[in-house]
GUKE-315513 format. One record per residue (C-alpha): residue in three letters; x negated, y negated, z. Coordinates in steps of 0.1 Angstrom, whole numbers, plus 5000, padded with zeros to 4 digits. Layout:
// GUKE-315513
ALAXYZ/...
This chain:
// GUKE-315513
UNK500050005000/UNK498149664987/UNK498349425016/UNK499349124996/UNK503349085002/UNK505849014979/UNK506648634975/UNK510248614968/UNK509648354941/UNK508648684924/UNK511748834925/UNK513948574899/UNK517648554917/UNK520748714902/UNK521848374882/UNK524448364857/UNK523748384819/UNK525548084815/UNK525547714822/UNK528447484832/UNK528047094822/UNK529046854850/UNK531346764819/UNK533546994832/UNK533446874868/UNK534646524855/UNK537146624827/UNK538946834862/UNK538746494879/UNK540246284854/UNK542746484853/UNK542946474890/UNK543346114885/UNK545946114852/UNK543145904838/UNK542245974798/UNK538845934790/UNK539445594770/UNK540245444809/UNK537545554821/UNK535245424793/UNK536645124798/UNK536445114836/UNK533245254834/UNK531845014809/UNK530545264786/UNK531645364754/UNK534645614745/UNK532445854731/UNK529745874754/UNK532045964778/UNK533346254755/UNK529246304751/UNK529046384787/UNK532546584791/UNK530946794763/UNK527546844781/UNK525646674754/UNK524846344768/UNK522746354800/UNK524546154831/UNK521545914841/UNK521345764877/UNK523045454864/UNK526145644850/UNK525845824883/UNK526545504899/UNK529045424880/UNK531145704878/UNK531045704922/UNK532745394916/UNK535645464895/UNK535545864908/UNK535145804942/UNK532846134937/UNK529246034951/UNK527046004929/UNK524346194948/UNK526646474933/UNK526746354893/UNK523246374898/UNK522946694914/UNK525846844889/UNK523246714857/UNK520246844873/UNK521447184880/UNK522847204845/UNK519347104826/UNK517947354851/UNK520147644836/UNK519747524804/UNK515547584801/UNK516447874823/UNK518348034797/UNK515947924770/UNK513248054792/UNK515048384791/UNK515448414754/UNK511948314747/UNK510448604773/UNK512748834757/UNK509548824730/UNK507048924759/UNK508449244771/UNK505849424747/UNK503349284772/UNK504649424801/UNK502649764785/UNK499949634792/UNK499949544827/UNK500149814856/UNK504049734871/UNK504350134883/UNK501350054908/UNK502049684915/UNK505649804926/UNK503850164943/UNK502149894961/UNK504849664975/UNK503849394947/UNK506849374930/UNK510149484936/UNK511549764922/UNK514849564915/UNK516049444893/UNK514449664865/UNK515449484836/UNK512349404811/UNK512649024810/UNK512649024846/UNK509649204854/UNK508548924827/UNK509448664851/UNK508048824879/UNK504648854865/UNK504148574853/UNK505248434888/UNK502748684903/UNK500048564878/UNK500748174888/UNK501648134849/UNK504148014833/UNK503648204798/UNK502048494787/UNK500248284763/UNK498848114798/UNK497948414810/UNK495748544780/UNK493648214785/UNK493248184821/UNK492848594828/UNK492048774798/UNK488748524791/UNK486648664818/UNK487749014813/UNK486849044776/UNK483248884785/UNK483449204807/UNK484549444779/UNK482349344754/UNK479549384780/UNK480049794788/UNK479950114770/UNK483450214783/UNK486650044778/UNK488449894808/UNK492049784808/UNK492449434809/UNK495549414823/UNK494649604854/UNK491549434859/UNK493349134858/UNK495749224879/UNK493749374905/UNK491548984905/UNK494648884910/UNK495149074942/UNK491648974953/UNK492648564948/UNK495848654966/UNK494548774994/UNK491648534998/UNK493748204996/UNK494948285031/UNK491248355044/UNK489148085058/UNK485448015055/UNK483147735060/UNK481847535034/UNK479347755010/UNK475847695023/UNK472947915002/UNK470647905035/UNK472748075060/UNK473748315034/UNK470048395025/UNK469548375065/UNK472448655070/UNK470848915050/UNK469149105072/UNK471849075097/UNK474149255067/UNK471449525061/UNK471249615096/UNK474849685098/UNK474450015068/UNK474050205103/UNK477050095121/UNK480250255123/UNK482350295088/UNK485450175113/UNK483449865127/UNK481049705098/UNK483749555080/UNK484849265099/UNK481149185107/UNK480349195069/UNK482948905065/UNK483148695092/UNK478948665087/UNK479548585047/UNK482648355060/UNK480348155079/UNK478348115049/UNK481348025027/UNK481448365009/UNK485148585015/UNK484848915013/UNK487749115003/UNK488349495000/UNK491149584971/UNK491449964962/UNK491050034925/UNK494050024902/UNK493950314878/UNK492650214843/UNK489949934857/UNK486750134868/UNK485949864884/UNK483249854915/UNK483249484923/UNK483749124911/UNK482448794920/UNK484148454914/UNK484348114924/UNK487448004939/UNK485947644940/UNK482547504947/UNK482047584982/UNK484147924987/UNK482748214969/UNK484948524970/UNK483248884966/UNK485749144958/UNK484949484960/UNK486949784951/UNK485750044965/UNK485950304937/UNK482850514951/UNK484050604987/UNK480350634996/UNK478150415020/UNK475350374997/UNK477250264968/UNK479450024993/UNK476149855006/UNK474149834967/UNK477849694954/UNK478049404979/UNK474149284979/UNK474949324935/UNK477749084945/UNK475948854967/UNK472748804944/UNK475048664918/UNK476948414945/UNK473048284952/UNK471248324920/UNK473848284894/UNK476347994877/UNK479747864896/UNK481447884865/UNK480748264858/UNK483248494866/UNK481048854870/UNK482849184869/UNK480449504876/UNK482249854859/UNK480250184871/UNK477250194896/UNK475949834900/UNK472150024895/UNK473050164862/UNK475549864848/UNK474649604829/UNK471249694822/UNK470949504788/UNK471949154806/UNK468749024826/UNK471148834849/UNK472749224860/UNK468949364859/UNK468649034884/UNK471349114908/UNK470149484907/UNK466649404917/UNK468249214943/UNK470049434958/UNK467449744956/UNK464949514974/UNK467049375000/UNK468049735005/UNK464449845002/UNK461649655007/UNK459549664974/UNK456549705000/UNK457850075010/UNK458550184975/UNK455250374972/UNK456150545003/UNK459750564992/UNK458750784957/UNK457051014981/UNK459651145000/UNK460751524994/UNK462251695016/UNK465651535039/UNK463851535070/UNK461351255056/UNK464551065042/UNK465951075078/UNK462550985094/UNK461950665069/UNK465450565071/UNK465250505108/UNK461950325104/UNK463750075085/UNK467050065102/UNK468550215072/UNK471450445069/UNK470150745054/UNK472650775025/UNK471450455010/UNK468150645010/UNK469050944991/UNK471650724965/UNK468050524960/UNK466150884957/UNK468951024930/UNK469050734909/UNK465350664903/UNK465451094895/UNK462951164925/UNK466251374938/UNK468951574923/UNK472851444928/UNK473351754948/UNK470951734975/UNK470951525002/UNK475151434992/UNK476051585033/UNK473651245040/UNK475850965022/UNK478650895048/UNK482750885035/UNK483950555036/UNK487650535040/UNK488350185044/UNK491949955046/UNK492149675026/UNK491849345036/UNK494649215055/
C-alpha cells in the first residue's frame, strides 16, 4: 500500500452532463413577476435583446447587470453572479470532458491497476474519461499534452540512456509518488558541506539495524537539505533510484528499493548523493539496474559510481580488498572498516574476484516501509 493518500480532488464529483444558464433562473422570475422581457429591458436599461441574450445563456450576466437586475428582481446580485459563474464553470467542464474523451488511449500507458492496488486512486468511478481526470489531477496537469512535456522529458533522457526499455508511464508515475511524498517532508536549506560532512556518519550506519537506519539516513540528509524517500518499484520501471531537484536548496533522493539487499541499498543511495553534490540542479537522474553496472558509457554515472565505491571503500584498502578469498577475511576486513559485510562481498562479486553465489548468506534482506 503506497503511503501517499488519495486527495479527493482526484476523485472528479458525480456532476451532471449538462448545464443550466442563469437564463433560466430569470425567465422563472419574470414570470414570478408577470413582467415580459421588453419591461425589464426597459427597467433594466438594457436592450430587449440582450436580455433575451442572457435568458438564452448566450450573453454573460456581468457584475453591472448583476446589479441591475438585484434592483428590479429583488434577487441579490451576489446570486446572478454566482448563477453565471457556475454556469461558465459547467460549460468548460463539459468541453473539458469531450476533449479527454480523446485521451483515454493514454490511460494504457500509465499503471491505474497498481496506482488504485495502492490506494492512489479510487476504484470508482471506472469510467475512462474519469480516470483521465484523475490523473491528470494526480499528475498536477491539466492536459496530457502537459504531462508529455513536464514528465515524459526526463524519462526519455533515461530511455535513450540504457540497454533495456523502461515504461515511461510508470516511471513517471512512481517520481510522481516520490514528489508527493516529499512536499510534506521538511529539511533545511541544502548546504554541500554538512552533506559532505555526514558521509561518514551514513557509512557507519551499513551496520545498524535494517529496522533502525532509515530514519537516521534521512533526518542526517534533512539537515543537509537532501529528502530521502523510499517508494517500492512499480512493475514495468526497473528502476533502483532517482535524483531531482525539487528547488534549489531541497534535493530529493528517491530510492526504490528493487534489490532487497543491503549492499545494493547503501551503493544506490551514495550513487544518488554523488550526483546531488557533484552534478547540475537542472538534471533530473534516473539510475535503471545496479548503479555499479548502469550508465557506464556517461562519465557523469562512471562519476557517481566512483563515488559511491570509494566512500564505500576507501580506494587505500583496494589492494587489500582484491586479496580477500575466503568469507572469513571478508568478515575480518569488514569489521576493520565498520562495514557491513554484504557491501563487501556485492563489491567482491562485481569486480569478478567472487562468484554471485558465495558469500549471498552475507548480504542482509532488507524489507523496508515506505516513507510515510
Amino acid at each position: 500500500m503506497s503511503t501517499v493518500r488519495m486527495n479527493p480532488e482526484w476523485v472528479p464529483a458525480d456532476e451532471p452532463d449538462y448545464a443550466i444558464p442563469p437564463g433560466e433562473t430569470l425567465r422563472d422570475r419574470l414570470a414570478d413577476l408577470g413582467m415580459t422581457q421588453a419591461e425589464l429591458a426597459a427597467r433594466t436599461g438594457l436592450s430587449t435583446k440582450h436580455v433575451n441574450q442572457i435568458i438564452q445563456g448566450v450573453a454573460h450576466i456581468s457584475a453591472d447587470t448583476a446589479q441591475r437586475l438585484e434592483l428590479v428582481t429583488a434577487i441579490p446580485a451576489r446570486l446572478w453572479n454566482r448563477l453565471e459563474a457556475d454556469y461558465r464553470s459547467s460549460l468548460a467542464r463539459l468541453e473539458q470532458r469531450r476533449n479527454l474523451t480523446n485521451d483515454v488511449a493514454w490511460l494504457k500507458e500509465l499503471p491505474v491497476k497498481q496506482l488504485i492496488a495502492r490506494g492512489v486512486l479510487p476504484e470508482e468511478p471506472s469510467d475512462k474519461v474519469a480516470r483521465v481526470r484523475q490523473l491528470l489531477a494526480f499528475f498536477g496537469v491539466a492536459s496530457v499534452e502537459a504531462w508529455r512535456e513536464l514528465w515524459l522529458q526526463p524519462v526519455a533522457t533515461f530511455r535513450r540512456s540504457r540497454a533495456f526499455e523502461a515504461k515511461p508511464g510508470p516511471v513517471a508515475a512512481w517520481l510522481r509518488l516520490g514528489e508527493l511524498i516529499a512536499q510534506d517532508k521538511a529539511c533545511q536549506p541544502f548546504d554541500a558541506g554538512k552533506l559532505r560532512a555526514i558521509l561518514p556518519k551514513l557509512r557507519a550506519l551499513t551496520v545498524d539495524s535494517s529496522a533502525t537506519f532509515l530514519p537516521k539516513v534521512q533526518e542526517l540528509c534533512a539537515e543537509a537539505g537532501v529528502i530521502v524517500v523510499l517508494v517500492q518499484e512499480i512493475p514495468g520501471t526497473r528502476v533502483s533510484g532517482a535524483t531531482r531537484w525539487l528547488s534549489p536548496t531541497r534535493a530529493l533522493v528517491q530510492l526504490s528499493l528493487r534489490y532487497k539487499t543491503d549492499d545494493q541499498f547503501w551503493f544506490t543511495l551514495f550513487h544518488e548523493l554523488a550526483h546531488v553534490l557533484l552534478h547540475g540542479k537542472k538534471d533530473v537522474w534516473i539510475e535503471d539496474d545496479l548503479p555499479g553496472d548502469a550508465g557506464e558509457a556517461d562519465p557523469l554515472e562512471q562519476e557517481a559510481n566512483r563515488f559511491a565505491r570509494e566512500i564505500l571503500i576507501p580506494r587505500q584498502q583496494e589492494r587489500r580488498l582484491r586479496t580477500l578469498r575466503s568469507l572469513s577475511a571478508v568478515r575480518a576486513f569488514s569489521d576493520e572498516l565498520g562495514l557491513a559485510s554484504g557491501i563487501v562481498v556485492g563489491r567482491l562479486q562485481r569486480d569478478g574476484i567472487l562468484g554471485y553465489d558465495v558469500g549471498q548468506y552475507l548480504k542482509r534482506r532488507l524489507d523496508l516501509p515506505e516513507t510515510d
